[in-house]
N, C-alpha and C positions, 0 to 999 in steps of 0.2 A: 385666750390671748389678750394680755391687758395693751392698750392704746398705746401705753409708751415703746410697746417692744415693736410697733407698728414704723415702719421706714417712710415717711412720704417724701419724694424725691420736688417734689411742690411747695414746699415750705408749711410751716405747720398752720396757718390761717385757712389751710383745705380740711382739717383733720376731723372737725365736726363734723363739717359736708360730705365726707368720703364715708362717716361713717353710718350719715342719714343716707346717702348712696348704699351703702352695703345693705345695710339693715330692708330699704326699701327692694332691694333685691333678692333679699331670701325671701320678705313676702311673695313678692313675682314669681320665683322657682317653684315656691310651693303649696302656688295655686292653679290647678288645670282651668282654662277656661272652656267653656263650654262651646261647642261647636255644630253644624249641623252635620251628621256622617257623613250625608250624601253629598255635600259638597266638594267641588274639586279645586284645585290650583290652577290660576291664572298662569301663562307663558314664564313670566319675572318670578312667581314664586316656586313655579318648577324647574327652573335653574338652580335658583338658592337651596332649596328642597337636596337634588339631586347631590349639588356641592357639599355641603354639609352631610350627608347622611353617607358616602361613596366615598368622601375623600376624608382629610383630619383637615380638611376648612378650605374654604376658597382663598386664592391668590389673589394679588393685584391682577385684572386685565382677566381674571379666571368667568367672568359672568358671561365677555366678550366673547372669549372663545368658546366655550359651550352652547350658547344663544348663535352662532356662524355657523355650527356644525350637525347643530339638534340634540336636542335632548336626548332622545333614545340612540343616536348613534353614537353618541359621547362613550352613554353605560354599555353598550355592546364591545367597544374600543376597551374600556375597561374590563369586563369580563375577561376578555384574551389578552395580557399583559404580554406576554411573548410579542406582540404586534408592536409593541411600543418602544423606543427610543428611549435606553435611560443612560446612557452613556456620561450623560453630566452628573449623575448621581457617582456613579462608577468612580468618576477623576474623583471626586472629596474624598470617598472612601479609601483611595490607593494607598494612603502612607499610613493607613492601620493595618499591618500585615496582617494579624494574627486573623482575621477574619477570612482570608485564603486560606490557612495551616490547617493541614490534617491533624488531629487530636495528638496523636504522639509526638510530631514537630512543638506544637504549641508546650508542649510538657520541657520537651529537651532545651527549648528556647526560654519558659519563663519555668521554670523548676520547681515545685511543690516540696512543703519539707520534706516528705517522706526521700524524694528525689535526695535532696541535698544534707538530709542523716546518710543516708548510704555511701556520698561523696566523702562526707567528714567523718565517715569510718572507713575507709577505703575500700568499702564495698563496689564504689561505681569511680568510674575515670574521671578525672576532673577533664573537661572538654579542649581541644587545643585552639581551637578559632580563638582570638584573643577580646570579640566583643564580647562571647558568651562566656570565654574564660572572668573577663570582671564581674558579670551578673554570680555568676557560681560562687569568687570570691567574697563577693560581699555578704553573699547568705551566710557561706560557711562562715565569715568572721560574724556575723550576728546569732548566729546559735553559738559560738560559743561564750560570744558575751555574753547572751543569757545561759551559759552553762556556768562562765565563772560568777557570774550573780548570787544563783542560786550560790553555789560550794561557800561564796563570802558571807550567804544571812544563815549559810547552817553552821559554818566556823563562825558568825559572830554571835549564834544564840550558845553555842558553847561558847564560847570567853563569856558570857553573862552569865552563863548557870556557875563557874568556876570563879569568877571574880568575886570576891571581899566587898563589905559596902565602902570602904577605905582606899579600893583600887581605882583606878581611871580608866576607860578604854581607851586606847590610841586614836588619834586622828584616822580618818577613813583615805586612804592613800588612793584608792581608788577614785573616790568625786574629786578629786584635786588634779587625778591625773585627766578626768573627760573635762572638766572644767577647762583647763589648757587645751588642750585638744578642739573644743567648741570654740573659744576664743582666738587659735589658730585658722579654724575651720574659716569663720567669721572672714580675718584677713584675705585668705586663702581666696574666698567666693569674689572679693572685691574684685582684687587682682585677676581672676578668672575674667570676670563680665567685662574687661579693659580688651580684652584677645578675642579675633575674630572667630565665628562659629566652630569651623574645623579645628582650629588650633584651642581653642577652648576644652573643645572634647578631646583633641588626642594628650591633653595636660589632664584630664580627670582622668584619663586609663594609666597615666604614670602612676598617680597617689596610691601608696600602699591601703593595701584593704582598710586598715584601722583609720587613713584618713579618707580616703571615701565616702568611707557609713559619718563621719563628724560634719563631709561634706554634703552627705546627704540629711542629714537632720537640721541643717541650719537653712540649706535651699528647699524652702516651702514656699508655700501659696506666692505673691509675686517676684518674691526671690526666684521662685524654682521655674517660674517663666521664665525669667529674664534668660536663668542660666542657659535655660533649653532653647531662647527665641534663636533663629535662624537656621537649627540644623535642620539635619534630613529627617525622616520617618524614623530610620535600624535607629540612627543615633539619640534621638531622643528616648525611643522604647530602651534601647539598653540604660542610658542613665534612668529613667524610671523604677527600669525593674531592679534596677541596684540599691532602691528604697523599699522595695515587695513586689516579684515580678509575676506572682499572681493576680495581683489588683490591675498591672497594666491589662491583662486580658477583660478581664470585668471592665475596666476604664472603657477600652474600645467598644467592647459590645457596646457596653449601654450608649457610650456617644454616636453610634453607627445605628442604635434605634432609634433614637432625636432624628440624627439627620438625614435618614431614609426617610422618615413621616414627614420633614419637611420637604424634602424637595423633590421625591420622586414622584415619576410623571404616571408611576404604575399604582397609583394609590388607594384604588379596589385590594390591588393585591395586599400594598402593606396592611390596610384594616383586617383584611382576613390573616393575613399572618398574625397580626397581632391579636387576634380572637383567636386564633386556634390556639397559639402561645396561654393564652391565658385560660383557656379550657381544658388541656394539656399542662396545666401549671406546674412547673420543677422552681423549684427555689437555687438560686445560681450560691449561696453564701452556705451549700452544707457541704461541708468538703469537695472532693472531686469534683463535685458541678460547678467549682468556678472557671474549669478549665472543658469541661463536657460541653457548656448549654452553649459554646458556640456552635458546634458539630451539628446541634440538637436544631436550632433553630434554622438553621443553613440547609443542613442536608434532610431534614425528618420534617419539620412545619412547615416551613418556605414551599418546596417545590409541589407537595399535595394540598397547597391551602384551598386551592378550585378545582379539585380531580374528586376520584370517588373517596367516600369516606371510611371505607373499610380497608383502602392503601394507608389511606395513613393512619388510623386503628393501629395497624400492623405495625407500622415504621415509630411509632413512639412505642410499642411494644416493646419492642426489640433494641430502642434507644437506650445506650449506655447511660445518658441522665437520668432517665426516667428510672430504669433497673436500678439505678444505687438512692436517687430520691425516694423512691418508696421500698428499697431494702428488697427487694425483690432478685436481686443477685448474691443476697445469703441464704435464702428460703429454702431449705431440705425437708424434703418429702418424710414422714415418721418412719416410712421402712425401706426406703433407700438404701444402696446402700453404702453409702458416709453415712447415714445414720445408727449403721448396724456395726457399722467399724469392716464392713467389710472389702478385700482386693488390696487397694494402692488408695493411700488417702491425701482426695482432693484436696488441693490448695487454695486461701483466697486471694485479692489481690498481692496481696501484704506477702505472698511465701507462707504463711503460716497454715497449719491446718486447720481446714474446716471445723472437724470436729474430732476429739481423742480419739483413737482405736477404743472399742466397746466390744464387749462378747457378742457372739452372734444372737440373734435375736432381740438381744437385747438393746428395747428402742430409746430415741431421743426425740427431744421434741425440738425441731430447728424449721417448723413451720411460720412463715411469714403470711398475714394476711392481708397486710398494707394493700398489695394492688390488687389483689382480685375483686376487696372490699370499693374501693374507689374506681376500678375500672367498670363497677356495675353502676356507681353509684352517680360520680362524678361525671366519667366520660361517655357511656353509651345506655343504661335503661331510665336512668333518675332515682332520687332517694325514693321514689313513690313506684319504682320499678316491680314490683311485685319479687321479688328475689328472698331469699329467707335466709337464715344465717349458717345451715346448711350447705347453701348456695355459693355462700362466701367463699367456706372451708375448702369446698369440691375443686372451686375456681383457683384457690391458691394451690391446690394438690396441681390440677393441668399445667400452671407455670413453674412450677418448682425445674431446677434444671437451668430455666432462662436468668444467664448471668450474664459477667465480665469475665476479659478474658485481661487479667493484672489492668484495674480500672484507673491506678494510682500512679501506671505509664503510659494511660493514654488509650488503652486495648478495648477493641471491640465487643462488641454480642459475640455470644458464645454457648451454645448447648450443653451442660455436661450432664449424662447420662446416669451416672453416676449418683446426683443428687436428687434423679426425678424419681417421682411417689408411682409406683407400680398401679397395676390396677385399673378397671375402669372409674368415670367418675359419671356422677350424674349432676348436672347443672338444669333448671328450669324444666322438670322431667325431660330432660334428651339427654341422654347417655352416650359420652364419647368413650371408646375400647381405646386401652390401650395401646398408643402410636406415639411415645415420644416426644419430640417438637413439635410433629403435628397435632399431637392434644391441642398447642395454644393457637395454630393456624385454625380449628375447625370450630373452637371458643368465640376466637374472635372474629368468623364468621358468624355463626349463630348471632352474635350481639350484634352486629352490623346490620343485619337485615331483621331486626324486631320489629314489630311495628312499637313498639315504646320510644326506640331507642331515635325511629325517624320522628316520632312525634316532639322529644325529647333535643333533637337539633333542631326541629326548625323553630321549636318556641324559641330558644338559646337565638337563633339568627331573629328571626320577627324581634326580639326582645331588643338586640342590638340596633337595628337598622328602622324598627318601628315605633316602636314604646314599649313602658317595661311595665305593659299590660297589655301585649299586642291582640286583636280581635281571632277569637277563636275559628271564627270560618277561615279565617287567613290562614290559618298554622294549621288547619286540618287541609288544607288543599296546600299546603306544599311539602306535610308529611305523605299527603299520595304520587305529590312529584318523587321524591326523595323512594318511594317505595318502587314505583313504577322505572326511575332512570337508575336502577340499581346505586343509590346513592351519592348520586352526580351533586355536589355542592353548588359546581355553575349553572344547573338546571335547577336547584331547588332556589337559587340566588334570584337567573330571570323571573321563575312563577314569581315570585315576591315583588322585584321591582315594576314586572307590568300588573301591579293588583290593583285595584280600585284603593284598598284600605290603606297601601302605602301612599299615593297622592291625594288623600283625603284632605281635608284641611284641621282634623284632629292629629294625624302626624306631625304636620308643621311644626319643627320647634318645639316638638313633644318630648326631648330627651336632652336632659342636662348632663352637660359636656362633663366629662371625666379628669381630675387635674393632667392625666397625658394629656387628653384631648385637648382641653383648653389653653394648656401652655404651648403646644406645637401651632393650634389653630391664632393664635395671639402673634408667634413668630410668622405663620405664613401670611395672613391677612395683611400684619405690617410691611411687609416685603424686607423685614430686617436680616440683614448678613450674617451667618453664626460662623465663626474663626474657632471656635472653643466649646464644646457643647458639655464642659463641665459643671459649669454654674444652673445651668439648664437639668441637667440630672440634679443637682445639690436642691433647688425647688423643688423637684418633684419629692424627692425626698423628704424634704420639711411637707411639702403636702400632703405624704401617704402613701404614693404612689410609686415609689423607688421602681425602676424599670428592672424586671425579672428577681422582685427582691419581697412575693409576696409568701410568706413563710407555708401555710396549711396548702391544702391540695387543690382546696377552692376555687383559687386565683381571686381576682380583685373584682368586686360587684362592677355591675355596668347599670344599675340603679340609683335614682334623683338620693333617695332617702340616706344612702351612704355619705355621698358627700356636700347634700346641703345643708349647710348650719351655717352661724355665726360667724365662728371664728374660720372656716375655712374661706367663706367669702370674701374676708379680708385678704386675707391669705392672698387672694385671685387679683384684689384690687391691686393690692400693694405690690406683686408683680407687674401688673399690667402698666402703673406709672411708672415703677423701675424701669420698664422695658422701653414706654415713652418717653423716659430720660435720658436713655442712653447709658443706665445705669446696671445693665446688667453684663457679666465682665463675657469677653467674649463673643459677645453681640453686637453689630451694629445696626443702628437703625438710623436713617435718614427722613425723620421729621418734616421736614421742611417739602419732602418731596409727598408727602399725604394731601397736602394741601395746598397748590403752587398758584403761587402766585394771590393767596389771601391775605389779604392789609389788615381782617378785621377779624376778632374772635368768631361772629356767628355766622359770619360764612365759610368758614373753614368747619367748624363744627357741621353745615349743611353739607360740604366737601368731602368732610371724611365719615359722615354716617352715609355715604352712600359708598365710599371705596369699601371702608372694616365691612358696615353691616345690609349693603348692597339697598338701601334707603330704605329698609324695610323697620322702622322705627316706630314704637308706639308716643302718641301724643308726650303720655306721665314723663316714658325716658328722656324725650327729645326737652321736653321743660325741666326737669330736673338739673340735667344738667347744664341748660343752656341759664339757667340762675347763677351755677359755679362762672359761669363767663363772667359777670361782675366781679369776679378777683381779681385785682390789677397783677396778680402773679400769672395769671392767667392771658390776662384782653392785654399787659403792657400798657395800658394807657395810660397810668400816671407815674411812671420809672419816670427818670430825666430825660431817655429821648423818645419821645413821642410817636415814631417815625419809626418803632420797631414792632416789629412783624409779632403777631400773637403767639404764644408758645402752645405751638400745636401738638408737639411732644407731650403736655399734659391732659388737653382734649383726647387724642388719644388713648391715653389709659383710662379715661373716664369711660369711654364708650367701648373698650376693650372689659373694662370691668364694668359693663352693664347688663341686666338680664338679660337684653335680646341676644347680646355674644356668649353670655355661659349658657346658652339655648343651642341645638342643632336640630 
């Protein structure tokens, strides 16, 4: 990232500083200091400790309340999120429908092409509700605009293979006709945003399709607020999805990941959902799954993220995300038979067949190895799982069968019998007979109860929650909890948090924050208001981190080594002063209330390193930055009036983009 592309919302007289800032910060990251093991944490730093490591960051007033209540009864109260009060999470969340819809509502509601080719061949009914009826028309009129597209560049490469070099081609009647059309549009938006909310939108569901979509290409980014500012939830999701109402579903999720880790009161739970989610990794951008990983995350990760771990084994087994992300709902057994051609031949989502009719016996190969490979590999034994590639094979023979049932309208898990691999199989010498669906229930036993596989979670948790080189007595005594409580997460969770090695004083601070983490823990620490948690995903984004958007099966490291460098720590800074500017859209932050009542840059810097970083500062950072306090953009002191108050907004990002904050 070269300097210039760098945004300092401080004027550029910080730009050096920020970058001897940075710079002095990866050295920080990426040096462990040395500690004594057997030391433990003092009251004040097992609050911070617990905050940090339990939650995605301490609150304003969050040290007060944990140090009132006790420590350990705080993480008890967290362990049982059920016991908890999240009611105010609940109201933000309410005008994102799609987050309540059953999978096939979300399909009828925001339409997948496949959906809206069947409309615009009269295969499927155009809907009568008149909201969804506009979402419908506008798809259908943009497929065929890229229908007539295409027929105009293969009629125009024929008038060029036919034309003379003496000939001219015509004017393109087409860019002249969207040209008017955008310049309409243009008018059209003005005159729109003059009309109160209601009356604004029931004037967009007049505009024929064709001015819709002109309407909808012109209102982007602050335009397309404006046009949206005031209405209701439906009304806004409908114009949205009039522009692509697959992405409004994605939109919602990922903003309803933001603003669950901010504000909810249940924040064990969300870390663990959010680890399971990323252990359980589906990529939301491969087809289907833009419209599945709501279901997936709601009904399959959410509700088993503290239960036993071979329930939810099972329930991402059987998850329609998961089945079409690793292709596991095409997988035919070789002597199945759809593979033989034989009976009545299975269908896939699409209607179409599985596989041709073939002579009898005669086989195909429509074996899939994607999940059996990853579910040994990724989810329950480890690459180092002792498994062979044999192993693999066998595993994918047991799930063969485990599909969708039409995944492309929304439809469930589903068994068909039909596609499953006859036979017994043998897996890790234990041989399951021949039983159907229950091949993959008595698989995904066997893997639940290894002892690899609990050795294999609990390093995964110690990793997250301790360091990402957690002490081996540690992870061997909560691999025997995890053996012993038949897999209980909330019990392998306690051994961990009541251990000696987690309140150690090499934990402390031992694990640098993840750009989710960082940018979520940035918002809550500042007690800043999020109204919009789009720009907030668009960061993460540019960080790396795009929320349910990490492509391989892996998920996203929770290791210093991935995201410390250079150019990402700018990255963090440059956020973090945004965010003390006021400059991040969507967000508010009130500055002034960090530090009340400070006249003077270094007391306010003493102010807010104990709200952000609960005063727990080392000497180098607190000097560091308190040298940037000589910037008069900064201390105000030599502006023309005198008499004004320090810009605390950029103290704050300094000490936001400081290594103790990219530290948990």
């Amino acid at each position: 990232m070269s300097r210039r592309a760098i945004t300092l919302p401080v004027g550029r007289r910080l730009t050096a500083a920020l970058l001897l800032l940075a710079a002095f910060g990866a050295a920080q990251l990426a040096l462990a200091k040395k500690k004594s093991a057997s030391a433990a944490m003092d009251a004040q730093k097992r609050a911070s400790h617990a905050l940090n490591r339990l939650t995605f960051g301490p609150r304003p007033r969050d040290y007060e309340r944990i140090t009132k209540i006790g420590v350990d009864k705080w993480i008890d109260q967290q362990l049982h999120p059920e016991r908890i009060d999240d009611s105010a999470l609940d109201a933000r969340l309410a005008s994102f429908r799609t987050l309540q819809m059953p999978t096939r509502e979300i399909v009828e509601n925001f339409p997948n092409n496949e959906l809206i080719r069947q409309v615009a061949n009269g295969k499927a009914p155009m809907p009568h509700d008149p909201l969804l009826r506009a979402v419908y028309e506008a798809q259908v009129q943009r497929l065929e605009d890229k229908q007539d597209k295409k027929a105009e560049a293969a009629q125009g490469a024929a008038d060029n293979s036919a034309a003379t070099d003496s000939e001219t081609m015509p004017a393109d009647s087409v860019h002249q006709r969207k040209r008017e059309a955008n310049q309409a549009a243009s008018i059209h938006l003005l005159e729109l945003l003059d009309l109160p909310p209601d009356q604004r939108f029931q004037a967009v569901l007049k505009l024929s399709p064709e001015e819709q979509r002109a309407l909808s290409n012109r209102a982007r980014g602050a335009k397309g607020d404006a046009l949206l500012q005031g209405m209701n939830g439906q009304e806004k999701e409908t114009l949205r999805a009039m522009n692509g109402p697959e992405q409004v579903v994605v939109d919602e999720l990922m903003q309803a990941k933001l603003l669950r880790a901010i504000y909810s009161d249940r924040q064990l739970d969300e870390v663990m959902t959010d680890f399971w989610f990323n252990h359980f990794n589906v990529f939301i951008n491969k087809g289907a799954d833009r419209f599945l990983v709501t279901s997936y995350e709601r009904d399959v990760i959410r509700p088993h993220a503290l239960g036993k771990f071979e329930d939810l084994l099972v329930a991402t087994a059987q998850s329609p995300a998961m089945l079409f992300y690793l292709d596991n709902w095409l997988s035919v057994g070789p002597d199945s038979d759809v593979a033989l051609g034989i009976g009545a031949n299975a269908r896939d989502g699409y209607g179409r067949l599985l596989h041709p009719p073939k002579a009898k016996n005669k086989k195909s190969s429509g074996l899939n190895e994607n999940y059996g490979r990853e579910l040994m590999e990724l989810h329950t034994l480890s690459v180092n799982g002792g498994y062979t590639q044999k192993d693999v094979t066998e595993m994918a023979k047991v799930f063969t069968g485990w599909t969708i049932e039409q995944p492309n309208h929304g439809g469930g898990f589903h068994f068909e019998p039909r596609m499953h691999e006859p036979g017994d199989k043998t897996i890790l010498g234990h041989v399951i007979h021949e039983n159907g669906e229950k091949e993959g229930l008595e698989a995904l036993h066997l893997l639940a109860h290894n002892p690899k596989t609990a050795h294999f979670i609990s390093l995964k948790l110690a990793t997250r929650f301790v360091s990402d080189n957690p002490p081996p007595a540690l992870v061997d005594r909560m691999t025997q909890t995890y053996l012993k409580k038949d897999g209980d997460i909330r019990e392998v969770l306690r051994t961990m948090f009541k251990s000696k090695e987690f309140w150690s004083e090499d934990s402390y601070r031992a694990k640098v924050k993840t750009p989710f983490e960082f940018v979520v823990s940035a918002v809550r620490a500042s007690g800043a208001q999020v109204d919009d948690a789009r720009q907030l995903v668009g960061t993460l984004n540019n960080m790396g981190m795009m929320p349910y958007g990490m492509l391989p099966p892996t998920g996203y490291s929770m290791k210093a080594e991935t995201w410390v460098n250079s150019s990402a720590l700018l990255a963090r800074m440059n956020f973090a002063l945004n965010l003390g500017a006021g400059r991040v859209r969507g967000v508010t932050l009130d500055a002034a209330a960090l530090a009340p009542r400070a006249t003077d840059a270094e007391p306010a810097l003493t102010l807010m390193e104990a709200s952000l970083l609960g005063g727990d500062v080392s000497r180098q950072t607190h000097d560091t930055i308190s040298k940037q306090l000589e910037d008069p953009q900064i201390s105000q002191r030599r502006l023309d009036d005198p008499s004004r108050p320090p810009n605390v907004g950029a103290i704050a990002g300094l000490i936001l983009g400081s290594p103790e904050f990219q530290k948990r």
